[in-house]
N, CA, C and O atoms as CSV, one atom per row, in Angstrom:
chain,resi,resn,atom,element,x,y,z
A,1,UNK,N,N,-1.179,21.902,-10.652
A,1,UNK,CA,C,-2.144,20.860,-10.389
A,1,UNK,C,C,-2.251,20.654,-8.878
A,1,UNK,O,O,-1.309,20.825,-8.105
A,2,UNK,N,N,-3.620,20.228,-8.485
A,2,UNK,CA,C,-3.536,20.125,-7.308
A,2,UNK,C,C,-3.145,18.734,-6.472
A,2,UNK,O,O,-3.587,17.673,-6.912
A,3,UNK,N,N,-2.467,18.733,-5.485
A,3,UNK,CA,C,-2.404,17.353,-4.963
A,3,UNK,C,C,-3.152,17.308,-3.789
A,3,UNK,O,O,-3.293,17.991,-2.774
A,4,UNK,N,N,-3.604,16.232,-4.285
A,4,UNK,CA,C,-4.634,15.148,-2.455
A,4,UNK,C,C,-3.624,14.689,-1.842
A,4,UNK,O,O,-3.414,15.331,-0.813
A,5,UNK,N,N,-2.918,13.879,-2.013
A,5,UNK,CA,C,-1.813,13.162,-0.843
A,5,UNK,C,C,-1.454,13.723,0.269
A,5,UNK,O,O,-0.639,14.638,0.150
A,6,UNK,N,N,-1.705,13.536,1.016
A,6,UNK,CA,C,-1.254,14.116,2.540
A,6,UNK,C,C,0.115,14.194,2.791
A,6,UNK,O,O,0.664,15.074,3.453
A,7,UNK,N,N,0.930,12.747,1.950
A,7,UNK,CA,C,2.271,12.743,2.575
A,7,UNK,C,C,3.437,12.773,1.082
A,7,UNK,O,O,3.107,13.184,-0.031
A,8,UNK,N,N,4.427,12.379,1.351
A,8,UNK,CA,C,5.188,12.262,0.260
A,8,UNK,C,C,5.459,10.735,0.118
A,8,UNK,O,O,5.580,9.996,1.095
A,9,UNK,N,N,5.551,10.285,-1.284
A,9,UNK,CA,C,5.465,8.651,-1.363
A,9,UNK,C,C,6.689,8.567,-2.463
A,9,UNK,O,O,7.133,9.290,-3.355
A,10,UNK,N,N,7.061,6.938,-1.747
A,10,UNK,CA,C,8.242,6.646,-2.017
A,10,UNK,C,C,7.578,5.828,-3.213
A,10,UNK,O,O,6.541,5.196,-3.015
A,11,UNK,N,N,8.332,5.860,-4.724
A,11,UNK,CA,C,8.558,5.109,-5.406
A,11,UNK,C,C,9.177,4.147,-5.953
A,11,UNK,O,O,10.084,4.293,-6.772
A,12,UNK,N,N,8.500,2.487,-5.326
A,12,UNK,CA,C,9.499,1.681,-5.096
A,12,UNK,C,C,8.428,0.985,-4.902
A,12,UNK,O,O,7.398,1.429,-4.395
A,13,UNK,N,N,8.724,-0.959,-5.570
A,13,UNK,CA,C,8.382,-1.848,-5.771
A,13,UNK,C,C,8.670,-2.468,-4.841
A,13,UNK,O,O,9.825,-2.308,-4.447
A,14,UNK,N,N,7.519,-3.730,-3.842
A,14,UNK,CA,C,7.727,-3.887,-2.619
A,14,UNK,C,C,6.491,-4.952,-2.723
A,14,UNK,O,O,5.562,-4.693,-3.488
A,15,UNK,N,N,6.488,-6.165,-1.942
A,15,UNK,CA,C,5.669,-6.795,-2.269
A,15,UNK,C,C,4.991,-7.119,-0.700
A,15,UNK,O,O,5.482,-6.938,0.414
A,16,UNK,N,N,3.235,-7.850,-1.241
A,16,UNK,CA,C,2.215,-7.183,-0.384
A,16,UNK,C,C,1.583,-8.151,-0.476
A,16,UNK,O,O,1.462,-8.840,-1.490
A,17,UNK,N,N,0.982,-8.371,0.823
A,17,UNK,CA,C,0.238,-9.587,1.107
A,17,UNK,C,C,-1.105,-9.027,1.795
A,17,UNK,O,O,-1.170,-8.914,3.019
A,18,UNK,N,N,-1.921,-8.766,1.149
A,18,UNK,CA,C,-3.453,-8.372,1.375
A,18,UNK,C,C,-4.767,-9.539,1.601
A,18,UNK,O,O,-5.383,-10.265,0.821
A,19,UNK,N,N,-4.827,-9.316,2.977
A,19,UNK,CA,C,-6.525,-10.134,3.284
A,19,UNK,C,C,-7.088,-9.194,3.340
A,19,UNK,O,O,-6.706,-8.099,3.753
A,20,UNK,N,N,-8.482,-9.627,2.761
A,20,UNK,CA,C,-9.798,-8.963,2.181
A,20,UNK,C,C,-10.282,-9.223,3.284
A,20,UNK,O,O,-10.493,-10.395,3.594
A,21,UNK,N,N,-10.714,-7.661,4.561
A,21,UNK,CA,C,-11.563,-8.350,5.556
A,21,UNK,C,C,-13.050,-8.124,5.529
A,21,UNK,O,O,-13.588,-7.027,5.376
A,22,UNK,N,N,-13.764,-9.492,5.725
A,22,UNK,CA,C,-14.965,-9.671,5.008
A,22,UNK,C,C,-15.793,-9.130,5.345
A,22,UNK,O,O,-15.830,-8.696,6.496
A,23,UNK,N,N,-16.856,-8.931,4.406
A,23,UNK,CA,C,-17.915,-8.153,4.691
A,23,UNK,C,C,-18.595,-7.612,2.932
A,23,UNK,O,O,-18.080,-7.541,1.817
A,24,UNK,N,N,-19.907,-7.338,3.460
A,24,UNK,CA,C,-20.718,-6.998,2.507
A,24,UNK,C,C,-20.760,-8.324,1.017
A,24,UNK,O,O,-20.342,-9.478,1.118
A,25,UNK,N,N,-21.238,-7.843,0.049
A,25,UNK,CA,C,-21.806,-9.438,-1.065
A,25,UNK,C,C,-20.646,-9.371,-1.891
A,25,UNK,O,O,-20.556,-10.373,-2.600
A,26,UNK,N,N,-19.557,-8.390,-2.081
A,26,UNK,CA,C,-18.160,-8.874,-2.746
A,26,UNK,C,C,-17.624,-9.534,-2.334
A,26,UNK,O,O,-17.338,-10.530,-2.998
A,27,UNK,N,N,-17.063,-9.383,-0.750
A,27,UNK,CA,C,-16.016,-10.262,0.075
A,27,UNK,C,C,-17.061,-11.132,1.005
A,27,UNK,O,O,-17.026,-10.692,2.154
A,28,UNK,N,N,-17.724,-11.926,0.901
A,28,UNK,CA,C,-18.050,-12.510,2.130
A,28,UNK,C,C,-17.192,-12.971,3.195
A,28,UNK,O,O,-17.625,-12.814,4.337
A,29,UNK,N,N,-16.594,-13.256,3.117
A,29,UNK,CA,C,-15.069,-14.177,3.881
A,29,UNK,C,C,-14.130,-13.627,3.357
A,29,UNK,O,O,-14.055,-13.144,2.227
A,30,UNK,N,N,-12.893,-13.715,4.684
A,30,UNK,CA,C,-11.527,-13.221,4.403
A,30,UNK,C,C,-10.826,-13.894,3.136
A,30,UNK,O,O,-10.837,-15.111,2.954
A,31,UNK,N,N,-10.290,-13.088,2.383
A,31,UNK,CA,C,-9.698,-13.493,1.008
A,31,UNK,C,C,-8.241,-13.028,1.165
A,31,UNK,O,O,-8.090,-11.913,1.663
A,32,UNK,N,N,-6.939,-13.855,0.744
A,32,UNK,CA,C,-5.574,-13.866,0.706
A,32,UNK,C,C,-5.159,-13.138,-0.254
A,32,UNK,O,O,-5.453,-14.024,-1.056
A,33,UNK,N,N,-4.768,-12.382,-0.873
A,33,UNK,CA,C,-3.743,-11.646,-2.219
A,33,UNK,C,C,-2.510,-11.839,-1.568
A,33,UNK,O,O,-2.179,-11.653,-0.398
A,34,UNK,N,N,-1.674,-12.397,-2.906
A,34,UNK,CA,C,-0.509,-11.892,-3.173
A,34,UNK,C,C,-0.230,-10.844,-3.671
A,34,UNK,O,O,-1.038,-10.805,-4.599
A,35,UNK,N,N,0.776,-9.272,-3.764
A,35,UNK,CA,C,0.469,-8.504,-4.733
A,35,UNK,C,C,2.097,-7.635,-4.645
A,35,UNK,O,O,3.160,-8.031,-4.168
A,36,UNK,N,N,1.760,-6.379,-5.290
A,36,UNK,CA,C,3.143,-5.404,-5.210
A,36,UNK,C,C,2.725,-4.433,-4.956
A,36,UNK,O,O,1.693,-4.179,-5.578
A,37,UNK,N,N,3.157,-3.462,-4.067
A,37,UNK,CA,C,2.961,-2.061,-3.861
A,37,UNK,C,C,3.582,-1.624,-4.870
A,37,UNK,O,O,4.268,-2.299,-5.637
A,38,UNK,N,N,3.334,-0.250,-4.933
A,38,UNK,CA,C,4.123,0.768,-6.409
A,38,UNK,C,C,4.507,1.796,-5.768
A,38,UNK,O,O,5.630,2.260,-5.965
A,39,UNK,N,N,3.915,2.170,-5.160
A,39,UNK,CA,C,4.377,3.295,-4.186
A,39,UNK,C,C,4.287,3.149,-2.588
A,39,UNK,O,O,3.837,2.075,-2.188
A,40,UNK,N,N,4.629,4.018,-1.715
A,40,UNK,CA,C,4.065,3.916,-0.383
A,40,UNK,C,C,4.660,5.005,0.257
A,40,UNK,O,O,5.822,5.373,0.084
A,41,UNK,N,N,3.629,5.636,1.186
A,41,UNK,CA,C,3.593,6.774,2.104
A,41,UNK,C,C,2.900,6.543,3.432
A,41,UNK,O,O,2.121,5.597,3.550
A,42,UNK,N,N,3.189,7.491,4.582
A,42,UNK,CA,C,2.598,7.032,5.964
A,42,UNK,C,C,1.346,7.468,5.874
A,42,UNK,O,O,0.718,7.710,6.905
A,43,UNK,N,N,0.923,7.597,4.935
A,43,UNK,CA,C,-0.706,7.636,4.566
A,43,UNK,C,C,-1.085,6.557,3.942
A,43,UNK,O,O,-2.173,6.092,4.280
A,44,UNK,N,N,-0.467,6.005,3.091
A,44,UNK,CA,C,-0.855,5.101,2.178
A,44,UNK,C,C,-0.078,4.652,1.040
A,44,UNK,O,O,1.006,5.147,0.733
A,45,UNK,N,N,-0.868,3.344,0.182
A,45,UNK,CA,C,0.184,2.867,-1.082
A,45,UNK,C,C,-0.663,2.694,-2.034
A,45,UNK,O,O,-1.879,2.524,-1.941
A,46,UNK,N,N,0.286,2.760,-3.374
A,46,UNK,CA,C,-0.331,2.178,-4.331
A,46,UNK,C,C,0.022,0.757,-4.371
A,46,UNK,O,O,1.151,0.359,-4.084
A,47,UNK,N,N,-0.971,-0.030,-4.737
A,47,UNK,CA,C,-1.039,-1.294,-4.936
A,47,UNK,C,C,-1.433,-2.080,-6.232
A,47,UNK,O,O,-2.491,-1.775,-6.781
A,48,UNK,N,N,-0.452,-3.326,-6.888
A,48,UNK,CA,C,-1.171,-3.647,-8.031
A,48,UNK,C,C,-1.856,-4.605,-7.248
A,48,UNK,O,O,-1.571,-4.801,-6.067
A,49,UNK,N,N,-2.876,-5.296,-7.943
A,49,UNK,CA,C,-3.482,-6.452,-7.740
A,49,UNK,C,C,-4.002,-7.690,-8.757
A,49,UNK,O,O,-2.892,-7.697,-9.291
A,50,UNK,N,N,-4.438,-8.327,-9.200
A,50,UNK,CA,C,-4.824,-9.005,-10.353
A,50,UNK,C,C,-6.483,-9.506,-9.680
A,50,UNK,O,O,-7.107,-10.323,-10.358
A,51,UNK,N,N,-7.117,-9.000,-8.392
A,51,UNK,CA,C,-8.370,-8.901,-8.014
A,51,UNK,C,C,-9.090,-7.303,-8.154
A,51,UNK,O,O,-8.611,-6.198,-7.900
A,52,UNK,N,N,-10.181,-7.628,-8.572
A,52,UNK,CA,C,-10.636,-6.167,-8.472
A,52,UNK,C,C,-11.175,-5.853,-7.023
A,52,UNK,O,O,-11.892,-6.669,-6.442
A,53,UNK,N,N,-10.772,-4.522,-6.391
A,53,UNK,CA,C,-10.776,-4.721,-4.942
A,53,UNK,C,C,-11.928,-2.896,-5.013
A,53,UNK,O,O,-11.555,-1.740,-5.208
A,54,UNK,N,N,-13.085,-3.381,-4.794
A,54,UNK,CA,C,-13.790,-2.104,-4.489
A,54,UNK,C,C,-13.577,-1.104,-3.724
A,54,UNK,O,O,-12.938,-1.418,-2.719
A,55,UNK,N,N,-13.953,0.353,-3.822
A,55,UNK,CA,C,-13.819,1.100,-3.494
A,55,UNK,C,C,-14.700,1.078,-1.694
A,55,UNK,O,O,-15.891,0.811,-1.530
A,56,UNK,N,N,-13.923,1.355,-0.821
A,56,UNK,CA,C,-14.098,1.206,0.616
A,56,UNK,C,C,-13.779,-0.304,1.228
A,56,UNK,O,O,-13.648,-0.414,2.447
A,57,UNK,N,N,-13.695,-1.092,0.645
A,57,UNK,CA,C,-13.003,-2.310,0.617
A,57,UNK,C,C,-11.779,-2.372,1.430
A,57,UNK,O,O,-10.643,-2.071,1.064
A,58,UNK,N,N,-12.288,-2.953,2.983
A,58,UNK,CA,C,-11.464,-2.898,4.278
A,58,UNK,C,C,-9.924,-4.094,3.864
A,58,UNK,O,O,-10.023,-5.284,3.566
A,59,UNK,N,N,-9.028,-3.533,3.946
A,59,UNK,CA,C,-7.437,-4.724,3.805
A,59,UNK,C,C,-7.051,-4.323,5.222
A,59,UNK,O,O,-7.079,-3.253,5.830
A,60,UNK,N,N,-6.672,-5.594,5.536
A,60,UNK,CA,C,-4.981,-5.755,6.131
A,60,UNK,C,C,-4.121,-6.029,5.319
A,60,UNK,O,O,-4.310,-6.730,4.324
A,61,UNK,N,N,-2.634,-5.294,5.776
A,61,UNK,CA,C,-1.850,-5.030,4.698
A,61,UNK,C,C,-0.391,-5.606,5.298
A,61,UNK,O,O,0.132,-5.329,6.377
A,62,UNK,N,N,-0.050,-6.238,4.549
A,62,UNK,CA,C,1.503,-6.971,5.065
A,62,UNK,C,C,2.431,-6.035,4.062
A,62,UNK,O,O,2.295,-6.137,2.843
A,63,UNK,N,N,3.360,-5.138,4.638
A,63,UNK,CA,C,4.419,-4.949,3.578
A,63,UNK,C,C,5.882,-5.822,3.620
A,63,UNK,O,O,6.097,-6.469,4.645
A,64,UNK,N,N,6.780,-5.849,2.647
A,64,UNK,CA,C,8.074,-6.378,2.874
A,64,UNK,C,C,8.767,-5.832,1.847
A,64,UNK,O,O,8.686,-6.150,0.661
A,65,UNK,N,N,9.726,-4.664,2.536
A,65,UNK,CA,C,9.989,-3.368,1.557
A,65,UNK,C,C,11.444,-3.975,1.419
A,65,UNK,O,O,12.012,-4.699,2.237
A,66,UNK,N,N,12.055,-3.391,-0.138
A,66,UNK,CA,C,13.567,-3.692,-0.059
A,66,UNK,C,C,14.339,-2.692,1.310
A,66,UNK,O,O,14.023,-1.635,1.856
A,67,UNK,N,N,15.336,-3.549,1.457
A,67,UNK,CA,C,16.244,-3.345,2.117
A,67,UNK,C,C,15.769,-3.093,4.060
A,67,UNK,O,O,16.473,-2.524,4.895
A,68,UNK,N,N,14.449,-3.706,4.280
A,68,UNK,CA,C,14.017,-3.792,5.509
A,68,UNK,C,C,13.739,-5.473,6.007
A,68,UNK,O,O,12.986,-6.335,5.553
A,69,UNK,N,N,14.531,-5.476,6.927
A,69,UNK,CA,C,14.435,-7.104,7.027
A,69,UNK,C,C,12.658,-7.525,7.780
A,69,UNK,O,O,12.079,-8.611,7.767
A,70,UNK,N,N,12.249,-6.335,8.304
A,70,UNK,CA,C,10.748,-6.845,8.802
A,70,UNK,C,C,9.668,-6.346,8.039
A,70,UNK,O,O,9.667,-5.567,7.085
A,71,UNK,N,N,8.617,-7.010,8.706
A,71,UNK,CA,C,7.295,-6.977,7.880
A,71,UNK,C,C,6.310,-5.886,8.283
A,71,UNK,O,O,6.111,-5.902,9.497
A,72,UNK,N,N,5.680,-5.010,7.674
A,72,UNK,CA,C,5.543,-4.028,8.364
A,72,UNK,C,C,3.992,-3.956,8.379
A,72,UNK,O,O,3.633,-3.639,7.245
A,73,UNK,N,N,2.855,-4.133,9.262
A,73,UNK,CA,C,1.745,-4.589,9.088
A,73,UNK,C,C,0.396,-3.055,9.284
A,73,UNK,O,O,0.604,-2.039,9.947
A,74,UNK,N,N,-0.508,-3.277,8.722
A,74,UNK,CA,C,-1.178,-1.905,8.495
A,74,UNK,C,C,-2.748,-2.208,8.059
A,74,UNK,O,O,-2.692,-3.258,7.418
A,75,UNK,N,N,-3.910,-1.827,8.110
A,75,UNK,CA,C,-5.045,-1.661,7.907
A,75,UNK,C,C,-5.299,-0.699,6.915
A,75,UNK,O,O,-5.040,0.470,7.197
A,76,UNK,N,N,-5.633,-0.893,6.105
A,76,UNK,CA,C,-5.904,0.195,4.668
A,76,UNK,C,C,-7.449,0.226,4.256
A,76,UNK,O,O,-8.228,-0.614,4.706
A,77,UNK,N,N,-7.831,1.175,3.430
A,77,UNK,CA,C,-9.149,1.270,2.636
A,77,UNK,C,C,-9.173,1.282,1.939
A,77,UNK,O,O,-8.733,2.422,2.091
A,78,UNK,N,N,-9.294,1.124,0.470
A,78,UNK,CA,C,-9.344,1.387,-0.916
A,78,UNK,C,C,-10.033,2.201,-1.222
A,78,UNK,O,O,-11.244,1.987,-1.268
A,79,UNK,N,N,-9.455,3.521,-1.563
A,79,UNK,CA,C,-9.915,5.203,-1.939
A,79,UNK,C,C,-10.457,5.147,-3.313
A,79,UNK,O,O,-11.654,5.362,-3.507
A,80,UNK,N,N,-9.584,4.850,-4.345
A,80,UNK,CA,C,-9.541,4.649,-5.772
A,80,UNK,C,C,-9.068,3.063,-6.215
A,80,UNK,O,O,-8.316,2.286,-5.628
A,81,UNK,N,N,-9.926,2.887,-7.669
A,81,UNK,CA,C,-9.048,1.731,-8.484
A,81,UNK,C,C,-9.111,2.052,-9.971
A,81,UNK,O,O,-9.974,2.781,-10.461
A,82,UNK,N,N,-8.420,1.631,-10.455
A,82,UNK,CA,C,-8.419,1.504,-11.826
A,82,UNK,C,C,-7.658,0.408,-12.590
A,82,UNK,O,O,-6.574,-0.127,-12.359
A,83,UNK,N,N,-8.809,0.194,-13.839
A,83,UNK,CA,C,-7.975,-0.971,-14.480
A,83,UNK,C,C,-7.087,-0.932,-15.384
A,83,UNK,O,O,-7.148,-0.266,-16.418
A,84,UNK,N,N,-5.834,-1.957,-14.891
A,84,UNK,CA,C,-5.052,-1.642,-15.957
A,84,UNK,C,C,-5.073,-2.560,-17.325
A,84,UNK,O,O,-4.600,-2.051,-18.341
A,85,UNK,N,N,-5.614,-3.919,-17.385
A,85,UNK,CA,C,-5.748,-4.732,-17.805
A,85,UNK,C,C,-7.436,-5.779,-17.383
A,85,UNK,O,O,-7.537,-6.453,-16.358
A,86,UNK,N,N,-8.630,-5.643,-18.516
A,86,UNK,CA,C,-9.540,-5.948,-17.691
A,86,UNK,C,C,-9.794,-7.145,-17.329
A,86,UNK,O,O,-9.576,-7.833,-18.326
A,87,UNK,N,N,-10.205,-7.952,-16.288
A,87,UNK,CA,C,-9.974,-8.845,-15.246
A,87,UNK,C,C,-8.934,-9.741,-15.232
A,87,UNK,O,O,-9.052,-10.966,-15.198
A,88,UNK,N,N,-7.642,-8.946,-15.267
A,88,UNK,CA,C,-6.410,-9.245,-15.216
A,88,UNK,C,C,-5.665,-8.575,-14.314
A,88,UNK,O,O,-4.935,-9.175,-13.525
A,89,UNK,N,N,-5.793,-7.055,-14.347
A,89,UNK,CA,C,-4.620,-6.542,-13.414
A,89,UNK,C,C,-5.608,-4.979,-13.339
A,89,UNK,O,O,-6.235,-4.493,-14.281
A,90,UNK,N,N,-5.464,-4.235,-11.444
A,90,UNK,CA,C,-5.756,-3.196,-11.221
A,90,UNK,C,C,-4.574,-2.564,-10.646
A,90,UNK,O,O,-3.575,-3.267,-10.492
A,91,UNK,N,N,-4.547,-1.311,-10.302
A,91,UNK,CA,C,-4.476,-0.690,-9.264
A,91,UNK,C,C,-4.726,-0.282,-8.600
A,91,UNK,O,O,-5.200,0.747,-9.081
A,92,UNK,N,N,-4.876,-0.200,-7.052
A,92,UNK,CA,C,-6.008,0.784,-5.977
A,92,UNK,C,C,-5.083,0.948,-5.355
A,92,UNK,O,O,-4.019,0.353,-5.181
A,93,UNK,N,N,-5.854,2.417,-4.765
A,93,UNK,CA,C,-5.352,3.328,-4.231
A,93,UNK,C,C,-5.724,3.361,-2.665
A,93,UNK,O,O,-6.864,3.754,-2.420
A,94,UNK,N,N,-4.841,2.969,-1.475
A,94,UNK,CA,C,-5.512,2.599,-0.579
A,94,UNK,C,C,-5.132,3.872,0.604
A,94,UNK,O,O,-4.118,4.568,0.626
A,95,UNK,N,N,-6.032,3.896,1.331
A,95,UNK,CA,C,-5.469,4.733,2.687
A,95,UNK,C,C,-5.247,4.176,3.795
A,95,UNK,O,O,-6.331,3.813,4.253
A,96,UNK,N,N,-4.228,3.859,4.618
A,96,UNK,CA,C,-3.974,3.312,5.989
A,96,UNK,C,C,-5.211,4.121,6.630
A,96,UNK,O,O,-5.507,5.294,6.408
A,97,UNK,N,N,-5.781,3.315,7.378
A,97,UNK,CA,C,-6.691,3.566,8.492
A,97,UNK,C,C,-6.267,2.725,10.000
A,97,UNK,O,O,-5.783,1.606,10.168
A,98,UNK,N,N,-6.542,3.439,10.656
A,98,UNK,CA,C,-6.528,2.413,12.614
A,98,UNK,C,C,-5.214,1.878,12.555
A,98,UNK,O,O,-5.019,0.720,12.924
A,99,UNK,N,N,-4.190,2.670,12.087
A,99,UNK,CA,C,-2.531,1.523,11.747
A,99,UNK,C,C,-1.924,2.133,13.417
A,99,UNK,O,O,-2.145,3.111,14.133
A,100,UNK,N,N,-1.249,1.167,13.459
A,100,UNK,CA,C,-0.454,1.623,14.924
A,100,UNK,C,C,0.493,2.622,14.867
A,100,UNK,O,O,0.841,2.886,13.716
A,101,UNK,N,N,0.917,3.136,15.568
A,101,UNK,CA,C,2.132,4.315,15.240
A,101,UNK,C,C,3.204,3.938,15.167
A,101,UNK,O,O,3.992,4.590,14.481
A,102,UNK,N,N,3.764,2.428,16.022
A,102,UNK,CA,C,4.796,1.919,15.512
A,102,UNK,C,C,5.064,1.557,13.654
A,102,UNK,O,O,5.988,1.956,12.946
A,103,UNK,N,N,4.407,1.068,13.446
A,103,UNK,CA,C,3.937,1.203,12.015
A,103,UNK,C,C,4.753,2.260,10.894
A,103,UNK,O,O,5.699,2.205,10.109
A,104,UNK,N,N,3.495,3.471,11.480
A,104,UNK,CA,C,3.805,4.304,10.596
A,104,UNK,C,C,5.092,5.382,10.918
A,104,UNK,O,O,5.569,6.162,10.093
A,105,UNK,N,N,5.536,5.212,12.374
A,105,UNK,CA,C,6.850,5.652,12.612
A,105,UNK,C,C,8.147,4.561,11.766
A,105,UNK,O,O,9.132,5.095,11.256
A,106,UNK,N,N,7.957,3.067,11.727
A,106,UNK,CA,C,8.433,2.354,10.866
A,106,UNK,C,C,8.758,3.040,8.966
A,106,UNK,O,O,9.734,3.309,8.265
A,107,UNK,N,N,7.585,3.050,8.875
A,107,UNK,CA,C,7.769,3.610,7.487
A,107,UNK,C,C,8.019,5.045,7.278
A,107,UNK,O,O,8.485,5.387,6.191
A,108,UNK,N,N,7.787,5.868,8.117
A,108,UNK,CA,C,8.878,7.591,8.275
A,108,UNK,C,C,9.716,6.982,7.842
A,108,UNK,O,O,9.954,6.854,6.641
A,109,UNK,N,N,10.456,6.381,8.967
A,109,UNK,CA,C,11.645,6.072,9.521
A,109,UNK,C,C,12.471,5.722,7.783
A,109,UNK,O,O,13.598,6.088,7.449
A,110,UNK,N,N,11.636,5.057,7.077
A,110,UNK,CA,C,12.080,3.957,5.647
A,110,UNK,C,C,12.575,4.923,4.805
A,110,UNK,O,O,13.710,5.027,4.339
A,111,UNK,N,N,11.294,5.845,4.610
A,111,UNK,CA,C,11.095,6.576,3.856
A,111,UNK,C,C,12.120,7.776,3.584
A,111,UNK,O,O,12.713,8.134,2.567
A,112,UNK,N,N,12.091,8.270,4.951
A,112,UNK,CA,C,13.506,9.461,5.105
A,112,UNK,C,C,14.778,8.622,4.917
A,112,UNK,O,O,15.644,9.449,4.633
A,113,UNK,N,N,15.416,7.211,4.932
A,113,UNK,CA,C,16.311,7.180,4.797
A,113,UNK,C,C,16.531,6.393,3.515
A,113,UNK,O,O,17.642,5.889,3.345
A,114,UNK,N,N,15.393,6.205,2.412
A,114,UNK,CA,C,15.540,6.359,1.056
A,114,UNK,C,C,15.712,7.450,0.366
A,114,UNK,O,O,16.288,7.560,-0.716
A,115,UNK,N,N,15.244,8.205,0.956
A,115,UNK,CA,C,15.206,9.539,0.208
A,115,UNK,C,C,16.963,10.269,0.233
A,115,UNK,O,O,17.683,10.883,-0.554
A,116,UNK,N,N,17.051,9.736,1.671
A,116,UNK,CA,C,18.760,10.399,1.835
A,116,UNK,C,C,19.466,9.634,0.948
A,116,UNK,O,O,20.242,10.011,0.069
A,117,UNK,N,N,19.122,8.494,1.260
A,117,UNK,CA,C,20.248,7.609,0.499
A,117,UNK,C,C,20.380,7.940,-1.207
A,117,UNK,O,O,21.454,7.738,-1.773
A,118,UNK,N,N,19.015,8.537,-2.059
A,118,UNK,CA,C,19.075,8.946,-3.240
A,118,UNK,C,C,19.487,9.784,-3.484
A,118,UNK,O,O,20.005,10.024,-4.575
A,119,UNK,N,N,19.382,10.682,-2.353
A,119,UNK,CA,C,20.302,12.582,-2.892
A,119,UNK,C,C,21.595,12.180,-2.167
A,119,UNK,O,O,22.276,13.206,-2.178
A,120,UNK,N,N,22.005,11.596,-1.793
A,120,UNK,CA,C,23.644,11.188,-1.310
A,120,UNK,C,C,23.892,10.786,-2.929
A,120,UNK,O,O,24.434,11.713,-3.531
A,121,UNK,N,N,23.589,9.511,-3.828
A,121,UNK,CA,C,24.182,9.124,-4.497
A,121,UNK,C,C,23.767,10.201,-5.663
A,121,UNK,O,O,24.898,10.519,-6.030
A,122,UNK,N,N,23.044,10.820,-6.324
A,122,UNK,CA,C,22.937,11.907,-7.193
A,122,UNK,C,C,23.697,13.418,-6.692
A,122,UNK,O,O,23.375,14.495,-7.194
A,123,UNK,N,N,24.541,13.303,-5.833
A,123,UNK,CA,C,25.445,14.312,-5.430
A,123,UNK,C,C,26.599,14.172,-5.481
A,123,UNK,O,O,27.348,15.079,-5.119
């Protein structure tokens, strides 16, 4: 099968604080979510939401990942969504866009040392 993902994504529950930045007749004005990531890569995350968040649908993205005491902040797009529950619960699929490199050197940084830390303890 083929994969799109650019990067490799960590699977792991992490919670997410998304403003809707406004624009066009869905979002007129900035809108607050509470939510959970499901995954996340220095490309991007999966995100649940309980808003339906359209496709190109500009976020700022607050993460607060286990075992990182800071908040790790990012600009995303919404690539894909799908519902999991209807007007109850989605998922979209977002891509970091314009994120700083501190950022996404932040989440390398996360990422490689979850990954160690899992093949340390399965060894």
């Amino acid at each position: 099968m083929y994969e799109k993902r650019k990067a490799e994504r960590l699977a792991e529950e992490g919670e997410v604080t998304i403003t809707v930045v406004p624009g066009g007749k869905k979002f007129p004005q900035s809108r607050v979510i509470y939510n959970t990531s499901k995954d996340i890569s220095i490309s991007g995350a999966k995100i649940q939401s309980n808003i339906f968040l359209p496709v190109d649908t500009l976020l700022k993205i607050s993460f607060k990942l286990k075992n990182l005491e800071e908040i790790i902040n990012a600009m995303g797009k919404v690539k894909w969504i799908k519902i999991i529950c209807e007007d109850e619960c989605y998922d979209a699929g977002v891509e970091f866009v314009n994120t700083p490199k501190e950022a996404v050197q932040r989440l390398s940084d996360y990422i490689s040392w979850k990954k160690k830390l899992k093949n340390t303890k399965q060894s």
